[in-house]
Biopython code that builds the backbone (N, CA, C, O; Angstrom):
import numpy as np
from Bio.PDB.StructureBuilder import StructureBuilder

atoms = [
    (1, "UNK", "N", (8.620, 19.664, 47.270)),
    (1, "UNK", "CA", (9.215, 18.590, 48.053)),
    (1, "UNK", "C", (8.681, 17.229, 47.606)),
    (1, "UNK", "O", (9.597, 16.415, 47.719)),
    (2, "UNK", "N", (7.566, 16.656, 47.144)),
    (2, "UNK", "CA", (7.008, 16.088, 47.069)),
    (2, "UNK", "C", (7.789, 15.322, 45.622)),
    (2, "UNK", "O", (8.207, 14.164, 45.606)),
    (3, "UNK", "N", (7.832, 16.069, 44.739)),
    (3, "UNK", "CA", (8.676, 16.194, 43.337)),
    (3, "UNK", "C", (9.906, 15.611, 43.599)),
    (3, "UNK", "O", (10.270, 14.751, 42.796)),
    (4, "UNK", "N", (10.948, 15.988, 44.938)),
    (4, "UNK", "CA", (11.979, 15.606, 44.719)),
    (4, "UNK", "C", (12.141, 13.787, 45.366)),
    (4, "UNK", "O", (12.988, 12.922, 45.145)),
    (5, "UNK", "N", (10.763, 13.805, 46.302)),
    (5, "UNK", "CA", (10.648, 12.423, 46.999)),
    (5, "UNK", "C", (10.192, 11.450, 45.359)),
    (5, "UNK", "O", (10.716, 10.366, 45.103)),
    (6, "UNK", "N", (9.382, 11.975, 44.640)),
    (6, "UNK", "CA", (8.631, 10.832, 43.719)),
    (6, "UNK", "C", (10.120, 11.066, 42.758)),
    (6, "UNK", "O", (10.598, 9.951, 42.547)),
    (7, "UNK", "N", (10.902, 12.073, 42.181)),
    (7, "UNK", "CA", (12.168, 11.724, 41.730)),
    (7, "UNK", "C", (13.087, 11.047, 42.382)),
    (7, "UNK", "O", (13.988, 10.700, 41.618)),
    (8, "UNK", "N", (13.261, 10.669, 43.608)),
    (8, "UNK", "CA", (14.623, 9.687, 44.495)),
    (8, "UNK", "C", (14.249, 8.491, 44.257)),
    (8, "UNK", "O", (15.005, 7.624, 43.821)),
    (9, "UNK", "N", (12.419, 8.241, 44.656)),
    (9, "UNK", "CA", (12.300, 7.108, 44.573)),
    (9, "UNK", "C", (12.078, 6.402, 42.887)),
    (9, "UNK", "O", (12.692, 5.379, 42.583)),
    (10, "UNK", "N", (11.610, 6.746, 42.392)),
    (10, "UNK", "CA", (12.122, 6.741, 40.518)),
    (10, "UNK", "C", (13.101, 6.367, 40.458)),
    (10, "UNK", "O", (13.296, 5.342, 39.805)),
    (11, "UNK", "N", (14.484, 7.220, 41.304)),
    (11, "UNK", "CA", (15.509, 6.792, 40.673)),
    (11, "UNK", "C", (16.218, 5.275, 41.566)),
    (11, "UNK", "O", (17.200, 4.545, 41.701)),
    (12, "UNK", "N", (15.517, 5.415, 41.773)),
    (12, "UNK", "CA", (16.060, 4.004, 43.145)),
    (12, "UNK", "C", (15.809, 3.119, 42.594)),
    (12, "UNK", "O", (16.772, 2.571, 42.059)),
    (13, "UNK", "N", (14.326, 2.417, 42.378)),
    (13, "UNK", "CA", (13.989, 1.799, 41.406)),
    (13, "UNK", "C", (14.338, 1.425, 39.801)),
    (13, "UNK", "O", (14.317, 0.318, 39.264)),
    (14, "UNK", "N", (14.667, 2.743, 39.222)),
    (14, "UNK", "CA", (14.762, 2.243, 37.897)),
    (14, "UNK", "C", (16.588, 1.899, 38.080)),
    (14, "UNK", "O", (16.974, 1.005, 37.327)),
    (15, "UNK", "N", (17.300, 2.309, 38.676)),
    (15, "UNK", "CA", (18.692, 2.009, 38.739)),
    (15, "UNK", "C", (18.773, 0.545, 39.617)),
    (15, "UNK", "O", (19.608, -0.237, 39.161)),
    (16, "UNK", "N", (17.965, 0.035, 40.902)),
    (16, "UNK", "CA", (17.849, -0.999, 40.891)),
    (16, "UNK", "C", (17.489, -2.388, 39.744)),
    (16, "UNK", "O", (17.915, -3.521, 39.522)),
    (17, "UNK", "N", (16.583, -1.584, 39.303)),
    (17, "UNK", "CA", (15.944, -2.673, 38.113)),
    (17, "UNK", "C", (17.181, -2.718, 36.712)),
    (17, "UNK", "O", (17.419, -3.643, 35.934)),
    (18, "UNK", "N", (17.571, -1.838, 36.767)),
    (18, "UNK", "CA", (19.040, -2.340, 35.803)),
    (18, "UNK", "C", (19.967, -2.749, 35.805)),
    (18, "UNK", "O", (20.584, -3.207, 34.842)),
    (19, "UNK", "N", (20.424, -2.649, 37.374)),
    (19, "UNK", "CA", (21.481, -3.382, 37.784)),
    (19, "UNK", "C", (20.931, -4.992, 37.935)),
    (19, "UNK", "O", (21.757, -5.825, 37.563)),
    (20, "UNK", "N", (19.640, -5.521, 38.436)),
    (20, "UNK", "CA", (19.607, -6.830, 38.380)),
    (20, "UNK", "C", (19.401, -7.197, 36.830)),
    (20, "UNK", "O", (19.913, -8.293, 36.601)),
    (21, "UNK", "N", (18.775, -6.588, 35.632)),
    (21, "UNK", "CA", (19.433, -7.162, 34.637)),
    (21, "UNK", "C", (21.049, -6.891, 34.117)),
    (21, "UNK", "O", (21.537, -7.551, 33.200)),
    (22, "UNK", "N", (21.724, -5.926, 34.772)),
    (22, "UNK", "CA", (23.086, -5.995, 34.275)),
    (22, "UNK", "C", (23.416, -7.262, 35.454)),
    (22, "UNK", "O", (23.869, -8.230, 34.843)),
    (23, "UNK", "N", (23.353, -7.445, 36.457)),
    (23, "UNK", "CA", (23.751, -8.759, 37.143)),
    (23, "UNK", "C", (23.733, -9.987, 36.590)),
    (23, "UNK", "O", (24.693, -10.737, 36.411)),
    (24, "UNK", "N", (22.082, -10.238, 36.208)),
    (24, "UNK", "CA", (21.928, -11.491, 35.683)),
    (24, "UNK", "C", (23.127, -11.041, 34.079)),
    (24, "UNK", "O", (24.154, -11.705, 34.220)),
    (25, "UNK", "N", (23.183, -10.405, 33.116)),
    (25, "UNK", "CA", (23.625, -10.976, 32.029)),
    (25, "UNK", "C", (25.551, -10.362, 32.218)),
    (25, "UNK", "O", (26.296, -10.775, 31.329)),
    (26, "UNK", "N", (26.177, -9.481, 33.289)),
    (26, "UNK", "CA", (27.234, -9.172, 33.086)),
    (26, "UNK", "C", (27.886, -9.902, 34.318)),
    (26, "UNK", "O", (29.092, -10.120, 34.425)),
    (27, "UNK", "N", (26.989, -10.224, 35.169)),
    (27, "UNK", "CA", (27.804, -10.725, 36.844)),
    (27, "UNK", "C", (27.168, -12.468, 36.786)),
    (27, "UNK", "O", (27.221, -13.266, 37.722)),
    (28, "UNK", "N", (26.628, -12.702, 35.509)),
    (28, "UNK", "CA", (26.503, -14.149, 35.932)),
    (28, "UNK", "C", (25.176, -14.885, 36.753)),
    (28, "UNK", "O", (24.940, -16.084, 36.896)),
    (29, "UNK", "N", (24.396, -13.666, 37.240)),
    (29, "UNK", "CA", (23.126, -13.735, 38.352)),
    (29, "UNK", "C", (22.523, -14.569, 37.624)),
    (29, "UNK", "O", (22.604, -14.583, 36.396)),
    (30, "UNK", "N", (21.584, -15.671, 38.592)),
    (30, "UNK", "CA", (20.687, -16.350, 38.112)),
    (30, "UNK", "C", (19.290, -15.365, 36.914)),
    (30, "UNK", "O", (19.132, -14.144, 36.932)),
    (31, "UNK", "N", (18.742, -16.052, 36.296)),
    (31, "UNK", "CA", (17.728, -15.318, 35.969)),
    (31, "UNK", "C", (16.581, -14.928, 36.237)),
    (31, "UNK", "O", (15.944, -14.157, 35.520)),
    (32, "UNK", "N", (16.078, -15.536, 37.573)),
    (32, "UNK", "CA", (15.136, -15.193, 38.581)),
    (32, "UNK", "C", (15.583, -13.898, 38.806)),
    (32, "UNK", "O", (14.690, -13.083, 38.571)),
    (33, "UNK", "N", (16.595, -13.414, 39.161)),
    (33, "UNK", "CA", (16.988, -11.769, 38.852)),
    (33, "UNK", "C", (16.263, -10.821, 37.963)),
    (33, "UNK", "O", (16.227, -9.592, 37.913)),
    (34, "UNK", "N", (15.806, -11.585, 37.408)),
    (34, "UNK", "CA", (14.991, -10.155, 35.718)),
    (34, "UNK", "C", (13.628, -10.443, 36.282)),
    (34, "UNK", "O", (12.791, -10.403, 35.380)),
    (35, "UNK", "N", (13.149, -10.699, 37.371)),
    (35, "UNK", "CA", (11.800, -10.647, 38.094)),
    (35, "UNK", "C", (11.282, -9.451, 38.816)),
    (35, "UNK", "O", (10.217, -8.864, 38.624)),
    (36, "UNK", "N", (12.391, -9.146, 39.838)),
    (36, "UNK", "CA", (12.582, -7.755, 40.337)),
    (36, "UNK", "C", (13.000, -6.559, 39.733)),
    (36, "UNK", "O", (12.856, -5.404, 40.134)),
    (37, "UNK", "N", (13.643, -7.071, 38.513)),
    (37, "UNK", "CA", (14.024, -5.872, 37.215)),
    (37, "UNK", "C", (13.118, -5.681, 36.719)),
    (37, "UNK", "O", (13.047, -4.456, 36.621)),
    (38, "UNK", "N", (11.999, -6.272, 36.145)),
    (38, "UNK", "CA", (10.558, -5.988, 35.677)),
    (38, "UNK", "C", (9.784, -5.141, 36.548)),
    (38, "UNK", "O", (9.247, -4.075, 36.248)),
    (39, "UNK", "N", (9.786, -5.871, 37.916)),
    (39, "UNK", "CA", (8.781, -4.894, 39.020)),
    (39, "UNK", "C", (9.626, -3.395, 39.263)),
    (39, "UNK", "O", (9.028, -2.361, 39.560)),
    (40, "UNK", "N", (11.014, -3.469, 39.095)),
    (40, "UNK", "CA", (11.545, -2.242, 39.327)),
    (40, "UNK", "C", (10.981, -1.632, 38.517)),
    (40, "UNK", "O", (10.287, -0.677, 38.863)),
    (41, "UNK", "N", (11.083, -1.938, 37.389)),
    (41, "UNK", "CA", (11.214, -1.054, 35.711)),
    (41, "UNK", "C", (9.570, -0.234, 36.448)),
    (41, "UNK", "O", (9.273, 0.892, 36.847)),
    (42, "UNK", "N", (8.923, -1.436, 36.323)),
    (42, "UNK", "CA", (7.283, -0.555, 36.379)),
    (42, "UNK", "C", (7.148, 0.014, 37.559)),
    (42, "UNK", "O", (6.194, 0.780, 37.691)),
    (43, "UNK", "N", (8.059, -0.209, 38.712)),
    (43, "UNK", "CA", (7.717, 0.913, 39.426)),
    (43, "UNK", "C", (7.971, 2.603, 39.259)),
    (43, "UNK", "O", (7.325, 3.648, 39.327)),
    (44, "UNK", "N", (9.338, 2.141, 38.998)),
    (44, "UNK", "CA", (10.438, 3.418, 38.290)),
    (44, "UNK", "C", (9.102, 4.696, 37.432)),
    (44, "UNK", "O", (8.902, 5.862, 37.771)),
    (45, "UNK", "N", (8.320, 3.807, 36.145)),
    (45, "UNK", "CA", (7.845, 4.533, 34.900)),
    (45, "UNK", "C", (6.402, 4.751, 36.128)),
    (45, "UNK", "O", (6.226, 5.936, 36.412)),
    (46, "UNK", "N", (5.655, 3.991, 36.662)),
    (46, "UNK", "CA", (4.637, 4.563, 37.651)),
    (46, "UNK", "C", (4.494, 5.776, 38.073)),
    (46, "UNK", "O", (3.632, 6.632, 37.875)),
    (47, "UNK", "N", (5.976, 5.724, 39.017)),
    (47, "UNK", "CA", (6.092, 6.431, 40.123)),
    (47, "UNK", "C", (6.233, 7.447, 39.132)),
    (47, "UNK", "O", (5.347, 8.283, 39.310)),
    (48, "UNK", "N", (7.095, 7.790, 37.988)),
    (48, "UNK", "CA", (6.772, 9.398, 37.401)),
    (48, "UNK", "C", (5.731, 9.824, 36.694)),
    (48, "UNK", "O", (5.876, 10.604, 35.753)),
    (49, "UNK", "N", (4.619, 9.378, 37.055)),
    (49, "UNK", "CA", (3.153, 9.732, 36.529)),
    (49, "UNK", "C", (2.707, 10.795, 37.624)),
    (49, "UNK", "O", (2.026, 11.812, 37.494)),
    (50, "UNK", "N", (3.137, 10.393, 38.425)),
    (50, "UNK", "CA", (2.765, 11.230, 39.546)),
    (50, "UNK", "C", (4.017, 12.589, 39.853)),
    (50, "UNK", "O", (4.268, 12.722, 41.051)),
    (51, "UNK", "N", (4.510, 13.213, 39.240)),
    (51, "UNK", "CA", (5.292, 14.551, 39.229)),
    (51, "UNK", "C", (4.446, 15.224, 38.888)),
    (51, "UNK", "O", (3.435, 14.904, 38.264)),
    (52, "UNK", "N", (4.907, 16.683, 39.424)),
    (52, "UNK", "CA", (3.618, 17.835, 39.453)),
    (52, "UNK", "C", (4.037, 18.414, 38.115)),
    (52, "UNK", "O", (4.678, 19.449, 38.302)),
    (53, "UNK", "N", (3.888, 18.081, 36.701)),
    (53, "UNK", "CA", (4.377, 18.869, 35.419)),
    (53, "UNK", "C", (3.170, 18.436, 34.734)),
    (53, "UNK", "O", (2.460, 17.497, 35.094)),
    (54, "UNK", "N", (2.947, 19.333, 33.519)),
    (54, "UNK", "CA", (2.043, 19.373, 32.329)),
    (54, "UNK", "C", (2.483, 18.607, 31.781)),
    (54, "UNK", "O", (1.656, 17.701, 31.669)),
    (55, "UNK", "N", (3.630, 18.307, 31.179)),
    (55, "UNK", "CA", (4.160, 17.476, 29.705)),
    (55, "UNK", "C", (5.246, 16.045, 30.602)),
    (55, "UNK", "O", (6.098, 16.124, 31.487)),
    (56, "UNK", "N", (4.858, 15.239, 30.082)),
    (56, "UNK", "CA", (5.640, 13.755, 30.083)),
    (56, "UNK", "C", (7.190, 14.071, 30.355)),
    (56, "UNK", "O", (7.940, 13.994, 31.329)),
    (57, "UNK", "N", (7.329, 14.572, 28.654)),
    (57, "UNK", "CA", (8.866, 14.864, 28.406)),
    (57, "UNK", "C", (9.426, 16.017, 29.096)),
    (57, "UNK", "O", (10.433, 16.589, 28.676)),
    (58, "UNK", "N", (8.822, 16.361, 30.107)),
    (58, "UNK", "CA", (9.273, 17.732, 31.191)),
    (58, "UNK", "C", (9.702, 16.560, 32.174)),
    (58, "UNK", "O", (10.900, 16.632, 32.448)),
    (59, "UNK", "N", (9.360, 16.013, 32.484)),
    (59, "UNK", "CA", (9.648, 15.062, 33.553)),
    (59, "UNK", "C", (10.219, 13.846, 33.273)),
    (59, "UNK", "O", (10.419, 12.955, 34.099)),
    (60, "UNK", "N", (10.441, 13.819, 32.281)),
    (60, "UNK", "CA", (11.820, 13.233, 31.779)),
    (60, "UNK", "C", (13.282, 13.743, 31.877)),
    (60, "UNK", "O", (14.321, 13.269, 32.336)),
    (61, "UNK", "N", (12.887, 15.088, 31.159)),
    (61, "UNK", "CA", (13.496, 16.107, 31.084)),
    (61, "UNK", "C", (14.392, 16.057, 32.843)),
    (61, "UNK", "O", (15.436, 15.589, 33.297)),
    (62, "UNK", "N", (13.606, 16.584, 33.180)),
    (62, "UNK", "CA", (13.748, 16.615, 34.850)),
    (62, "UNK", "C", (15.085, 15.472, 35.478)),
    (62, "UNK", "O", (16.161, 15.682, 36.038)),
    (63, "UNK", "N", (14.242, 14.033, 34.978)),
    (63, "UNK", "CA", (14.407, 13.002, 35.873)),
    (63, "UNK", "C", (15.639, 12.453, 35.558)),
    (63, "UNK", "O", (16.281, 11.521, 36.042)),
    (64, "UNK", "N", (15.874, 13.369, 34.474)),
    (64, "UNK", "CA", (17.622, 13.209, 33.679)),
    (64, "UNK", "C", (18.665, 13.210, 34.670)),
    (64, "UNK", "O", (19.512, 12.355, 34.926)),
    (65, "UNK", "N", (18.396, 14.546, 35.270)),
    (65, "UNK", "CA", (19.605, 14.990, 35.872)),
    (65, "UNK", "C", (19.616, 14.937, 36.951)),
    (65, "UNK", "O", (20.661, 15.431, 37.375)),
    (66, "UNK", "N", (18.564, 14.348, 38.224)),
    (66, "UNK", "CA", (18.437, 13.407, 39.164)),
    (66, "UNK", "C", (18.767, 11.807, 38.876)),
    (66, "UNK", "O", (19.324, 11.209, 39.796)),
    (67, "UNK", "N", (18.455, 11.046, 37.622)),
    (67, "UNK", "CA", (19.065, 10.042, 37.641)),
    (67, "UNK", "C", (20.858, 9.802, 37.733)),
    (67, "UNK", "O", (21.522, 8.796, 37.983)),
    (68, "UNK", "N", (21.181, 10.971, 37.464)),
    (68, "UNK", "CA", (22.815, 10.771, 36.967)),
    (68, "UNK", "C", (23.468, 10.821, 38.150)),
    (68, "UNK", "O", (24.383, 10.072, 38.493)),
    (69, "UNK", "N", (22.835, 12.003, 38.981)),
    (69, "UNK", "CA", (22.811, 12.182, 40.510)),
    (69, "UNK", "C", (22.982, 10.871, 41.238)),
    (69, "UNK", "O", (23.991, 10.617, 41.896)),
    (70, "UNK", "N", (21.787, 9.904, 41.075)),
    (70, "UNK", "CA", (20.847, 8.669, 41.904)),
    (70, "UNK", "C", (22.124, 7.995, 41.621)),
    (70, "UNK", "O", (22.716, 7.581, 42.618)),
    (71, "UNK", "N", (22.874, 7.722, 40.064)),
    (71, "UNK", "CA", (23.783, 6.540, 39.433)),
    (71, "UNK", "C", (25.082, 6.833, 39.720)),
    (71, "UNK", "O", (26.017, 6.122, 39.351)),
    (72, "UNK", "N", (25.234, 8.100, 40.526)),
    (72, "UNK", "CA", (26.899, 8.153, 41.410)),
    (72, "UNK", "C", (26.658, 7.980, 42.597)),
    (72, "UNK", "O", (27.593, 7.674, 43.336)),
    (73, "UNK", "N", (25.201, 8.139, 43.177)),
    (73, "UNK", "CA", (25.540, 7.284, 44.837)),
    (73, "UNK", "C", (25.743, 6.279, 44.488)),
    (73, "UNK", "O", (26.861, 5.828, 44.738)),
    (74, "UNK", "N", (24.711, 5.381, 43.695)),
    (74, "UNK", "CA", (24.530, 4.052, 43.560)),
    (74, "UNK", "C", (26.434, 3.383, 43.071)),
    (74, "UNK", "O", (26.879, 2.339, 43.548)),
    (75, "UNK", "N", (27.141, 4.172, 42.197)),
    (75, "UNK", "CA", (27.956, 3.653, 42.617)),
    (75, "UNK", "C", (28.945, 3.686, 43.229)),
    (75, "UNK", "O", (29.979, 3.138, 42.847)),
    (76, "UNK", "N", (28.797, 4.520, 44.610)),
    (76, "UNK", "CA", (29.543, 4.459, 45.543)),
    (76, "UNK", "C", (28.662, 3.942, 46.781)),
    (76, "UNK", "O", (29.255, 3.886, 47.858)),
    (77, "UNK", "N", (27.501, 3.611, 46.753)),
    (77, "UNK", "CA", (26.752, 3.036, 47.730)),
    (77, "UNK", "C", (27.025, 1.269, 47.073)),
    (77, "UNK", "O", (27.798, 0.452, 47.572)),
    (78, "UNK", "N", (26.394, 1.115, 46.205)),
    (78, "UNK", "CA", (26.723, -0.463, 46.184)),
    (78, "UNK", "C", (28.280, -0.676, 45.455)),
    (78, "UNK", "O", (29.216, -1.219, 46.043)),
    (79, "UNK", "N", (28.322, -0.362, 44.647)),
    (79, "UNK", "CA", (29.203, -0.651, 43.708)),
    (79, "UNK", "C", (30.831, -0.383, 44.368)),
    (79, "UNK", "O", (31.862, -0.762, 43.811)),
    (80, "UNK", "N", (30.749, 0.504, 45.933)),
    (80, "UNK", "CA", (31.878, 0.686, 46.269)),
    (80, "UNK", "C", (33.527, 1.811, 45.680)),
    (80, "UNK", "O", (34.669, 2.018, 46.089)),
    (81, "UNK", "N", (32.638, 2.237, 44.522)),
    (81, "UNK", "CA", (33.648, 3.061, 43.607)),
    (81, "UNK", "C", (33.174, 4.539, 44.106)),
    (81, "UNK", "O", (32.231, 5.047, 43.500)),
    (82, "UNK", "N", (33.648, 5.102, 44.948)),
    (82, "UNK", "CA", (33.784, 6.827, 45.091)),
    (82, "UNK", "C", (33.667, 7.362, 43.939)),
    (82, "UNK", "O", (34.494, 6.951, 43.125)),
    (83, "UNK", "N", (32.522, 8.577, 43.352)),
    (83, "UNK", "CA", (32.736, 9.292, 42.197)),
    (83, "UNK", "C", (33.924, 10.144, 42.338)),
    (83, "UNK", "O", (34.141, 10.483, 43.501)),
    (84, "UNK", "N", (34.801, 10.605, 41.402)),
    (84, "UNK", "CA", (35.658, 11.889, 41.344)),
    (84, "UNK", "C", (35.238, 12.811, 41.174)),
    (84, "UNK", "O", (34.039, 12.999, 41.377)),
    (85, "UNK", "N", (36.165, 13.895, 40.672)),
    (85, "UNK", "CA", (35.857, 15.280, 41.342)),
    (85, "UNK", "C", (34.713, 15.496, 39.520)),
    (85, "UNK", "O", (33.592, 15.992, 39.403)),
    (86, "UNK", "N", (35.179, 15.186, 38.961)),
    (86, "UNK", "CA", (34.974, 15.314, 37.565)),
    (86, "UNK", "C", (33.035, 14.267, 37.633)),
    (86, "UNK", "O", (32.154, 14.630, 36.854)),
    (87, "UNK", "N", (32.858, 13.472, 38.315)),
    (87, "UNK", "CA", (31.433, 12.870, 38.221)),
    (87, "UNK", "C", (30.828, 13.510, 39.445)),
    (87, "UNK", "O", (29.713, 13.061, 39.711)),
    (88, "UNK", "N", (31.218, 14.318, 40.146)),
    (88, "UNK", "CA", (30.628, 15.176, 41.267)),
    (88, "UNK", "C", (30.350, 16.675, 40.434)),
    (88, "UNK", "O", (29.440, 17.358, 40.904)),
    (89, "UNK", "N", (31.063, 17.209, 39.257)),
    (89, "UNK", "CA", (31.165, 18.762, 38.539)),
    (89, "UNK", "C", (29.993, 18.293, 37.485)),
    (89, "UNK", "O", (29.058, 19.054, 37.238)),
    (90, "UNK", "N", (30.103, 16.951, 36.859)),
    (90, "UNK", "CA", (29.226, 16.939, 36.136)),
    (90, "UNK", "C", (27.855, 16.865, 36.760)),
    (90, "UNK", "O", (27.013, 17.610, 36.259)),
    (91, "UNK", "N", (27.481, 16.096, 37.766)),
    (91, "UNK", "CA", (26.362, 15.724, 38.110)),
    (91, "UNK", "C", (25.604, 16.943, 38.640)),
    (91, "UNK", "O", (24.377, 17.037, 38.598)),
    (92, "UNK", "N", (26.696, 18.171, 39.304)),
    (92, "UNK", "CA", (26.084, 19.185, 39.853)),
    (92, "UNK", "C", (25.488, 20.317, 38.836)),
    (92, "UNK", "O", (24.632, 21.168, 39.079)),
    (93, "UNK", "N", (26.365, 20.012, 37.344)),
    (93, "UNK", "CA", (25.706, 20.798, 36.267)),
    (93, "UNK", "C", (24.572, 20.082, 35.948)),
    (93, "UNK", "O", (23.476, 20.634, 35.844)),
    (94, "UNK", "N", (24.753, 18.826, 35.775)),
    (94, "UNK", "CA", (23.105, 18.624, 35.326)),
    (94, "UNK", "C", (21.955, 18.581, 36.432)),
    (94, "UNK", "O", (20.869, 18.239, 35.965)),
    (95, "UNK", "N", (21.965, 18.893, 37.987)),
    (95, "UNK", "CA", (21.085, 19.060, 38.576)),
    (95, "UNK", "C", (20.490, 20.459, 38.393)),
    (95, "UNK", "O", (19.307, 20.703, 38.630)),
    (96, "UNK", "N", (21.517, 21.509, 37.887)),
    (96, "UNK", "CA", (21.426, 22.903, 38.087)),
    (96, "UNK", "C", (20.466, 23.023, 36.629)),
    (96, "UNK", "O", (19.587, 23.876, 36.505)),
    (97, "UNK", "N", (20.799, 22.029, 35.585)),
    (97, "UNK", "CA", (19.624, 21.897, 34.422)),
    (97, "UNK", "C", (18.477, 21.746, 34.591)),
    (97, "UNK", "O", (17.510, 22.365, 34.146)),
    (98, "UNK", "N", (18.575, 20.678, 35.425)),
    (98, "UNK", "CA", (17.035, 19.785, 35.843)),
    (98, "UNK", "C", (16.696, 21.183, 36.830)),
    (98, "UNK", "O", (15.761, 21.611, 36.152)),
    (99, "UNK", "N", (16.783, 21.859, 37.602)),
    (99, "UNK", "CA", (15.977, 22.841, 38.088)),
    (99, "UNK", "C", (15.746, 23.828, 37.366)),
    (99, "UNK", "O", (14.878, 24.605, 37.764)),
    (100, "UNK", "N", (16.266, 24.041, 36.406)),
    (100, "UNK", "CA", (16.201, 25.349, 35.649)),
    (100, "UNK", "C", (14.746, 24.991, 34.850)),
    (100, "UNK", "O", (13.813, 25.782, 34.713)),
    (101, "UNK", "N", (14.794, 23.616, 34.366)),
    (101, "UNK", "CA", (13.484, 22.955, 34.147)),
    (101, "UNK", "C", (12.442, 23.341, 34.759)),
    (101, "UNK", "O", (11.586, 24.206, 34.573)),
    (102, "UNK", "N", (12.749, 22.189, 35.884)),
    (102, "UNK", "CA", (11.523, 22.388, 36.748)),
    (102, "UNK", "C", (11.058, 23.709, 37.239)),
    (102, "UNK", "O", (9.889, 24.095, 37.216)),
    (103, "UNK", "N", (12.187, 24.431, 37.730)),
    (103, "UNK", "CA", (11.590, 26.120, 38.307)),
    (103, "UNK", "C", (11.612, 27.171, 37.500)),
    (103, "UNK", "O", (11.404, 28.267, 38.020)),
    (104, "UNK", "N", (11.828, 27.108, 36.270)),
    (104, "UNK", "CA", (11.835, 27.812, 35.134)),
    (104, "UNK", "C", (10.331, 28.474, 35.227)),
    (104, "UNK", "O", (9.471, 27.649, 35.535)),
    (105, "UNK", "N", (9.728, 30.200, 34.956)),
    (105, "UNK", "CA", (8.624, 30.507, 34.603)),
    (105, "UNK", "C", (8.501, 30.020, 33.158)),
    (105, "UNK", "O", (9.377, 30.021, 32.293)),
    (106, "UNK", "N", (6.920, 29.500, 33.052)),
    (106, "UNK", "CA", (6.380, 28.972, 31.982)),
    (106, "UNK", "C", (5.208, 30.148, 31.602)),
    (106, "UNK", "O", (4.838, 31.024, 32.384)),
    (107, "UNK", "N", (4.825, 29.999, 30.529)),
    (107, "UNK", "CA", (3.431, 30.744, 30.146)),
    (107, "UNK", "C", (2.396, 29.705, 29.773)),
    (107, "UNK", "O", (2.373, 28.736, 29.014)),
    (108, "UNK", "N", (1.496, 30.327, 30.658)),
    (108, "UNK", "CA", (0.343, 29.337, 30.363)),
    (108, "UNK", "C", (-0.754, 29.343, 29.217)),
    (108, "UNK", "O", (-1.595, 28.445, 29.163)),
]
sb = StructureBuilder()
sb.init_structure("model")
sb.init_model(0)
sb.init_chain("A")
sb.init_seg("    ")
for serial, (resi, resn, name, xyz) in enumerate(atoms, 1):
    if name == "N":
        sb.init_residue(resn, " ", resi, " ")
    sb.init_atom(name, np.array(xyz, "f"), 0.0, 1.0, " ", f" {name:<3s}", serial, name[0])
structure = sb.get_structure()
């Protein structure tokens, strides 16, 4: 449980912090905008230091297919665009990856 809280909030952050640099350079946003995109960014890469995995790129691995997840609320939470049936089939295959990851037996 803990794993899936430090992955939401990862993804909150690092999808916040890209949208205020896609704001400032695609929507026109002032550039005081890439202030909170910086603090996002480093919160985003922080916060996955702390996942319960051996290897970096496992939790990358992981944070793949929760981000893609995080980037169809986000754009139907801000962005106002409902995913289709087709960004709801994909997103549910790559969550079913990202666990196969994470709950996969390993040898130690």
């Amino acid at each position: 449980m803990q794993n899936a809280l430090i992955f939401a909030a990862a993804a909150f952050f690092e999808i916040a912090g890209c949208f205020a640099v896609w704001g400032w350079w695609r929507l026109d946003k002032p550039a005081l905008w890439l202030i909170p995109a910086a603090v996002c960014l480093g919160l985003f890469a922080w916060l996955l230091t702390f996942v319960d995995v051996e290897h970096a790129g496992r939790a990358y691995a992981i944070y793949g297919g929760i981000y893609i997840v995080a980037s169809l609320a986000w754009l139907w939470a801000v962005e106002g665009t409902r995913p289709d049936r087709w960004d709801t089939i994909g997103s549910a295959i790559c969550i079913i990856g990202a666990a196969v990851i994470l709950y996969g037996p390993r040898q130690v």
